[in-house]
N, C-alpha and C positions, 0 to 999 in steps of 0.2 A: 318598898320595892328597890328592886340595885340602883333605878336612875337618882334617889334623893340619896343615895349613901354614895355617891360617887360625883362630887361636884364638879371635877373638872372633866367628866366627860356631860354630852348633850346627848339627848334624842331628840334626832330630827324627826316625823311623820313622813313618811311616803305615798301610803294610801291610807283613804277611812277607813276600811277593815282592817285594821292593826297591824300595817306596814310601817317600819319602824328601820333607822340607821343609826351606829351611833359615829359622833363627829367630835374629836378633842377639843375642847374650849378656849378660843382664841385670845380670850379675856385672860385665862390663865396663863399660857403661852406670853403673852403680853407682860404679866405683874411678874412672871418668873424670872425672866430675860433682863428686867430692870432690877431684880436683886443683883444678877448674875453682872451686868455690868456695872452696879455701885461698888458689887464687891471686888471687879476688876480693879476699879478707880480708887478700890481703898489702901488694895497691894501698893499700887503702883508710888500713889502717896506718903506710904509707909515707906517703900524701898527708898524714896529723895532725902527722907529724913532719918536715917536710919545712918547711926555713926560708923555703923561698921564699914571696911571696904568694900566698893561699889563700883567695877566700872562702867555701871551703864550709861547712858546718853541721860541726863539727869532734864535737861531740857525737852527731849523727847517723851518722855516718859512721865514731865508735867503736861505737857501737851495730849497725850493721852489720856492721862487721867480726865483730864476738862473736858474734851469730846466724850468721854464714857458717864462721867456724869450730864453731860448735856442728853445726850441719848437716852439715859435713864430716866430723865425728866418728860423725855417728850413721848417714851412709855409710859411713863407712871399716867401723864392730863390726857394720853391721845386714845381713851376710851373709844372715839367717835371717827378713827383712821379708819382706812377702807383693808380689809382685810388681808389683802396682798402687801398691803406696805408694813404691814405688822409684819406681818411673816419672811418679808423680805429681810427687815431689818435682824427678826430674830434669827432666825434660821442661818444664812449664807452670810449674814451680817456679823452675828458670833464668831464664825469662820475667820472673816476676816480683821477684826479687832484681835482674836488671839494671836495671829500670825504675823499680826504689826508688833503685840506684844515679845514676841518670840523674836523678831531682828532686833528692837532697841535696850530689851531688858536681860541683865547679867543676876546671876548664873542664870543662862538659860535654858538650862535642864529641866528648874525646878518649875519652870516655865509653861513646859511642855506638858505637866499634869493640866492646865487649865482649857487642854482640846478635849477631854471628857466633858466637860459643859456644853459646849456645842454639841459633840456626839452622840450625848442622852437625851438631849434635844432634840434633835434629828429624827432619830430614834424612835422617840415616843410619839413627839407632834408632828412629825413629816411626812408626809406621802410618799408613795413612791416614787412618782418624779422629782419630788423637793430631795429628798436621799439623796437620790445622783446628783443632783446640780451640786450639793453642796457637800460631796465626793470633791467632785470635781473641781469646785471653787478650792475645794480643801490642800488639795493637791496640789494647786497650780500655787497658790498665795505662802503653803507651805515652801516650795522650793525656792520661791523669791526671799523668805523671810530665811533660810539657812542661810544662803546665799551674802544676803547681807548683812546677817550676824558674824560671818567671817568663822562659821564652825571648822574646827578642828577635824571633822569624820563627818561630814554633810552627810554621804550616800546613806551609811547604816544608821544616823540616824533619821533619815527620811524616811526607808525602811522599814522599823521598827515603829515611828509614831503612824505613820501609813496603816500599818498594821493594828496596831493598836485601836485607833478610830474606825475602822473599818469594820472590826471586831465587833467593838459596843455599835454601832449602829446597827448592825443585821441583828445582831441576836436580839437589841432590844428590841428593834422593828418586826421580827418573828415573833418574841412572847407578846407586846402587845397587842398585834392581832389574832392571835391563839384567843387569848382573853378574849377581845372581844367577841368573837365569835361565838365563845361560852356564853357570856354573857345576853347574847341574842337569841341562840336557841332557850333560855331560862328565861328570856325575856317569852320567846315564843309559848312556851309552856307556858306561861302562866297567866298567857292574857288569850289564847286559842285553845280550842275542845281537841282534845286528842283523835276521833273520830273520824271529823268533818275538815277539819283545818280551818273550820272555821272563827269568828271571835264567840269565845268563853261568855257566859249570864255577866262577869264582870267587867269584860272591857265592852261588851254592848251596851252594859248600862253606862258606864263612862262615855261611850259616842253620843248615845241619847242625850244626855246631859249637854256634850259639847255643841250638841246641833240644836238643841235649843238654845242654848243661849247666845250661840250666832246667829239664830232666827230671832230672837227677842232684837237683838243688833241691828239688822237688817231690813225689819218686818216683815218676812216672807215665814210661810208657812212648813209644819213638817209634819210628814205622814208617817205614819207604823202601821205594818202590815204583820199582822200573827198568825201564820200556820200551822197546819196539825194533822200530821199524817193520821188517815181513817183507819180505826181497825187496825191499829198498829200492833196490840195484842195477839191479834189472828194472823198478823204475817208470824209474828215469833214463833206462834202455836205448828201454822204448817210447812216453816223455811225454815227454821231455827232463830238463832241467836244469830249465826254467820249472812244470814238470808236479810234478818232486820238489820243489821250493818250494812249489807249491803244496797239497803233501802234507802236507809237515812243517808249516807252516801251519794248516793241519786239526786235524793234532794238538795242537798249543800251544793252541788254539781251545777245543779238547775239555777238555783239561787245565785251562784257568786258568777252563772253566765249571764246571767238576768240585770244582777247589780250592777248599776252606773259606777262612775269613777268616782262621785260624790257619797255616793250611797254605803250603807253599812247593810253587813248580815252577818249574823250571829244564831247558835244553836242558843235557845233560852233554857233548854232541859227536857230530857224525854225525846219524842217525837216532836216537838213543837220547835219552830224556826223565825226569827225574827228578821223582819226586813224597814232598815229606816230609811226617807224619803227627804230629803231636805230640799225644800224648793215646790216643793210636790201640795196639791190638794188633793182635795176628797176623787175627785174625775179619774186624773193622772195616777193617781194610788189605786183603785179600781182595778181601772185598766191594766195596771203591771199585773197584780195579783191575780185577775182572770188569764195574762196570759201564762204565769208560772203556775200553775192551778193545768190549763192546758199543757203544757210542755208536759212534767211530771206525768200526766196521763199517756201524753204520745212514747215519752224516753217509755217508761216502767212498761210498755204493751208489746216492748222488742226483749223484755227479759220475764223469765218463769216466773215474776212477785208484777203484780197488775196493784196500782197505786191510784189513790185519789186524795184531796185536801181540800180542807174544810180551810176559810180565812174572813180574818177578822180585820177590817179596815179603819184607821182612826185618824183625824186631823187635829193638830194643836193649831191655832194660826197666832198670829204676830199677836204682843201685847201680855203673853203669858207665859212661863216656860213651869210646866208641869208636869215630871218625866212621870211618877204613877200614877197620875189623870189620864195621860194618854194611853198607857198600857192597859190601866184597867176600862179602859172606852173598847178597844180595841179586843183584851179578851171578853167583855159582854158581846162585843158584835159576834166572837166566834162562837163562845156557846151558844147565839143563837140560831146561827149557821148549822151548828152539829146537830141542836135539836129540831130543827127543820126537816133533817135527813142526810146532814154531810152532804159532799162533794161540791159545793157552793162556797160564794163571798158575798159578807154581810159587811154594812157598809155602817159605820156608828156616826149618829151628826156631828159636825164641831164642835169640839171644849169651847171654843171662843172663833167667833166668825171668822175665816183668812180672806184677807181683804185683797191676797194676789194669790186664792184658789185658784185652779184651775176652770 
């Protein structure tokens, strides 16, 4: 999937039905920022020792380097800093370590290439409020450092590197969230059903999984509930194809009004619709599925396709996490539902007693 072949971005979760962000990695941000200041600190070092003519502030310019490696250090161990001061440092912090660089260091032209570090910076890992501040830091720190560089042409070239930085940050700051955004609709593809918008057999079975094993954690119990439009065959037969769409539709409707903030739902294939419960016993599970069992009949009886579903009820509880134990609990309890006569919910006992059932 793109989230392991792209390590320096994260997916954060939003919702348990496959709500998903992605957030640049601060850790990264961090390790970057400490190369980018040794290697400040290594110019700077080079340029004191360097026999050629030099007129910079040679004293300054040891002084700097010792702060840019001290800072690189306390990037490199401060894994465990609070996330702002990471970003502080990187971000508007880069800003202004170049622009000290840019008053004490001669030629300082060649100087002026090292605000592309900050700006792809910016760029990539900044926000949109962080951009502006550190415009603006940029801006202000820059005019202090011409200033007291004692430039020859200050305005044009304020100007021009103004320009320049200003440049790489928007455009980077646009293709990056272009990509992402790619990125997330391919993320949405491949883990939601075209159909329903609901989550895909694939990322259901990953919630399932995930919820059991924070129920194995916690000891509380989790339910799956299996549905299965009646007769789904016979709507095709006298609605068409467009008519069963707009069935199963209905359903996923019903479902994702139905499901908690905790809870997952998923198309599992076909007509059939999966609902996970975490927290939920056999009572609590029940009770959901009788009422979305009810709803689906009320919504479908204000449109020309009249619907009903059969459902299968299952409990895992604490002490075992067995995602096809519980699904295959769960479809026995439906086909005995179906062969009863449909439009009912059959309720299968616990895999393993829950001890905070309902």
């Amino acid at each position: 999937m793109l989230r392991s072949r792209l390590p320096h971005l994260r997916v954060v979760p939003t919702t348990p039905d496959g709500g998903f962000r992605w957030t640049r990695d601060t850790d990264v941000l961090r390790r970057l920022t400490a190369l980018g200041y040794l290697i400040g600190a290594s110019t700077a070092f080079l340029s004191i020792v360097t026999p050629d003519p030099d007129p910079s502030d040679h004293r300054a310019l040891l002084i700097l380097a010792v702060l840019e490696v001290a800072i690189a250090g306390v990037l490199v161990f401060g894994g465990g800093l609070p996330d702002a001061v990471i970003r502080a440092i990187c971000l508007p912090g880069a800003v202004v370590f170049t622009s000290v660089a840019v008053a004490v260091a001669k030629p300082a032209e060649v100087v002026l290439l090292f605000y592309l570090w900050p700006a792809l910076q910016v760029g990539y890992f900044g926000s949109r409020r962080e951009a502006r501040v550190c415009l603006g830091v940029f801006a202000i720190s820059l005019a202090v450092a011409l200033h007291l560089g004692d430039w020859q042409v200050p305005l044009i070239t304020y100007v021009v590197t103004m320009d320049v930085m200003l440049l790489a940050t928007v455009v980077l700051y646009i293709l990056t969230r272009r990509t992402e955004r790619l990125m997330e609709e391919l993320e949405s593809a491949a883990t939601h059903d075209d159909l329903t918008g609901l989550l895909n057999r694939r990322a259901l079975t990953a919630a399932l999984d995930r919820e059991l094993r924070r129920a194995q954690e916690t000891g509380t119990p989790v339910s799956l509930v299996l549905f299965d439009l009646d007769h789904f065959k016979q709507i095709n037969d006298q609605h068409g194809h467009a008519g069963g769409d707009d069935a199963l539709r209905l359903v996923a409707e019903v479902l994702r009004g139905t499901a908690g903030e905790l809870d997952a739902v998923g198309r599992h294939g076909g007509e059939e619709f999966v609902l996970v419960l975490p927290g939920r016993g056999l009572r609590d599970a029940s009770a959901i599925a009788q009422r979305v069992a009810s709803t689906i009949e009320e919504r479908s009886s204000e449109t020309p396709i009249a619907m009903s579903t059969s459902a299968g009820v299952a409990t895992c509880g604490p002490g075992r996490r067995d995602a096809d134990a519980l699904m295959a609990a769960a479809d026995h309890a439906l086909y005995a539902a179906k062969a009863a006569g449909r439009r009912r919910v059959y309720v299968a006992p616990d895999i393993v007693p829950a001890r905070a059932a309902a």
